[in-house]
C-alpha positions, 0 to 999 in steps of 0.5 A, spaced: 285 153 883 284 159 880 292 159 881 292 152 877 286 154 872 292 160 869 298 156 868 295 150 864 292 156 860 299 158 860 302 151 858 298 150 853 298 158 849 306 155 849 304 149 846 299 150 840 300 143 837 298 140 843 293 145 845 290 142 838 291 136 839 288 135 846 282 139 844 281 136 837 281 128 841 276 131 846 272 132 841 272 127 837 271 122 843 265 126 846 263 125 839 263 119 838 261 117 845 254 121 843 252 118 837 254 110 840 249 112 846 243 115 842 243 109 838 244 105 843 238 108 846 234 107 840 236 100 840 235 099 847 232 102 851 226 105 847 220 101 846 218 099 838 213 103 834 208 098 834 201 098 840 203 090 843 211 089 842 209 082 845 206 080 838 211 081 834 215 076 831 221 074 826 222 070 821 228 067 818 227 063 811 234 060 809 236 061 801 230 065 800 229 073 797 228 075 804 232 073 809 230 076 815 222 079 816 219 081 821 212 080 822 205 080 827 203 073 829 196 074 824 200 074 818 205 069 822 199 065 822 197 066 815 205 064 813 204 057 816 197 055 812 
């Protein structure tokens, strides 16, 4: 293994481009796999801010200034009288 470890440092110390571009296309694909998986985890799995989830609810208004608003069932009732 150690045998291995050596000669793929070797090759790439003969290659420095590639060494680069190997190195720069791991990173970004580390990167990029983070950020999709925290906003994911933000999106997803974490429960929202609020003390009872169940109540909120999302109104849609066609042709209005706000097309999309989220609010509490109490204020959903307000908007209904």
């Amino acid at each position: 293994m150690l045998n291995d470890i050596r000669y793929a440092l070797r090759m790439l110390r003969q290659n420095p481009g590639f060494a680069a571009t190997a190195i720069v296309s791991i990173a970004l694909a580390i990167g990029s796999n983070t950020a999709i998986f925290s906003l994911a985890d933000v999106l997803v799995f974490k429960p929202l801010p609020v003390r009872k989830a169940s109540n909120v609810v999302s109104v849609r208004a066609n042709g209005t200034q706000f097309s999309n608003v989220c609010v509490s069932r109490r204020w959903y009732g307000h908007l209904l009288s």
